[in-house]
DRENGU-329903 format. One record per residue (C-alpha): residue in one letter; x, y, z. Coordinates in pm, whole numbers, plus 50000, padded with zeros to 5 digits. Each point is the difference from the previous one (the first is absolute). Layout:
aXYZ;...
//
This chain:
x541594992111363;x500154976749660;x500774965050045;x503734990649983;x499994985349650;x502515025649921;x502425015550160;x498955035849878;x496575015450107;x497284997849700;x500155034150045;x503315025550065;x499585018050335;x500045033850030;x502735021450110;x499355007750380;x501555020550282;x504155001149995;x501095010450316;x503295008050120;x500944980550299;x500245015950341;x502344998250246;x497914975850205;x499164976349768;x503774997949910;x500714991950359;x496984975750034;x500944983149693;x503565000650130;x499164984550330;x497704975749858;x503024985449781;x502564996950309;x497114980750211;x499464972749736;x504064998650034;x500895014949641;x503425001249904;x499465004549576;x497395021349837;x498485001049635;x498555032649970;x497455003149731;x497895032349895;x498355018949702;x501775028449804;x497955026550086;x502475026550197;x498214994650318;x500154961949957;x503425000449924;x500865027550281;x498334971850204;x502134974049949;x503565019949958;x498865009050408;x499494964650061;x503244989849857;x501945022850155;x498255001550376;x500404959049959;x503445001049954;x500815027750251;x498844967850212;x502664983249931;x497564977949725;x500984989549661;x497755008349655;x500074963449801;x498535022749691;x497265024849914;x497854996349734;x497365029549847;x497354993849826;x497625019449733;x496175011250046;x499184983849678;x501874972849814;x499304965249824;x500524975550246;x502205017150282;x501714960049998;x503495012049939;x499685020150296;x498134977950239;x503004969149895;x502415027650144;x498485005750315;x499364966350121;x503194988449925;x501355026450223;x502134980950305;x498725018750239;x497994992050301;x497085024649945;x498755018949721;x499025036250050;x497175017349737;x498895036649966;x497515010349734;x498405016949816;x496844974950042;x498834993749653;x504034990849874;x500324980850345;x496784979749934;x501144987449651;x503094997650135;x499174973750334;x497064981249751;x503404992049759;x501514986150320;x497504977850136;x499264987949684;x503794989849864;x502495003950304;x500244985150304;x499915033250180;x498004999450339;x497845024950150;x500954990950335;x503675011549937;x498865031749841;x499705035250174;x498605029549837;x499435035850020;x497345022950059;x499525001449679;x498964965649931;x497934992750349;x497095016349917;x496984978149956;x499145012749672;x503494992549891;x499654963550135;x497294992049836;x501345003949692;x502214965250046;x497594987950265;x500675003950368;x499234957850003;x502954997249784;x502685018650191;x499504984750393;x502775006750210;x501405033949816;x500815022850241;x500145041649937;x500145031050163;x497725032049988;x501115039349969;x499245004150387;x502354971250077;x497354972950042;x500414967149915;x496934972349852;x500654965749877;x497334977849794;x498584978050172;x499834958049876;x496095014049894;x501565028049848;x499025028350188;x502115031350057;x500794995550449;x501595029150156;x503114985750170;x502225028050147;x498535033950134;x497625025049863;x497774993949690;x501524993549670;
//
């Protein structure tokens, strides 16, 4: 990955995988938010339909909980700075932050983040669609230690303080 002179890659990503979320990884992700003892959400995604699909089932499986949405926030593949955006979501009162892709959007997205917010990986879960390593790398796994995410089977990682990608609930990711 380029050096974090800039907020934005050297170099756009290209568009990856968009998933739609599964019914396990909306339960995982779910579960994962009660056990850190979330009461408020910000629920952040792409516009792609699946992206936005994901989040509208996040929204409304979270609040069939009994939990409150502090605000959602989408966010375009391409855009000049993706600040505006980034402002919104860490502002958000909310106790966690939830993110579902597409990848390349998400990437320019979490850079904008790290670079001018003080948004925190470790109070960040994300989809499928965002935990794949490919995906990661984009921002830099090193960058984004404590996020927490679920895969389509259910399974849960976390990265690690060295940045790897751990396994953490059942099954493989």
């Amino acid at each position: 990955m380029d050096s974090p002179n800039s907020p934005l890659p050297a170099r756009p990503p290209q568009p990856g995988p968009d998933p739609a979320i599964t019914r396990q990884e909306l339960a995982a992700l779910i579960q994962l938010a009660l056990a850190q003892g979330a009461r408020d959400i910000a629920v952040g995604s792409g516009r792609t339909p699946a992206a936005l699909a994901a989040a509208e089932a996040i929204i409304r499986t979270w609040r069939a909980c009994g939990g409150t949405v502090a605000d959602t926030v989408t966010w375009p593949e391409t855009a000049a700075s993706w600040l505006r955006q980034a402002r919104r979501f860490a502002a958000a009162p909310a106790d966690l932050w939830v993110m579902t892709g597409p990848g390349a959007g998400w990437a320019q997205m979490t850079r904008r983040l790290l670079w001018s917010t003080p948004w925190r990986p470790d109070r960040t879960l994300a989809t499928a669609a965002i935990g794949r390593p490919d995906t990661l790398a984009l921002v830099g796994a090193d960058r984004l230690r404590g996020m927490t995410g679920a895969g389509t089977n259910g399974a849960t990682w976390r990265i690690t303080e060295d940045g790897a990608i751990a396994a953490t609930g059942p099954g493989v990711p």
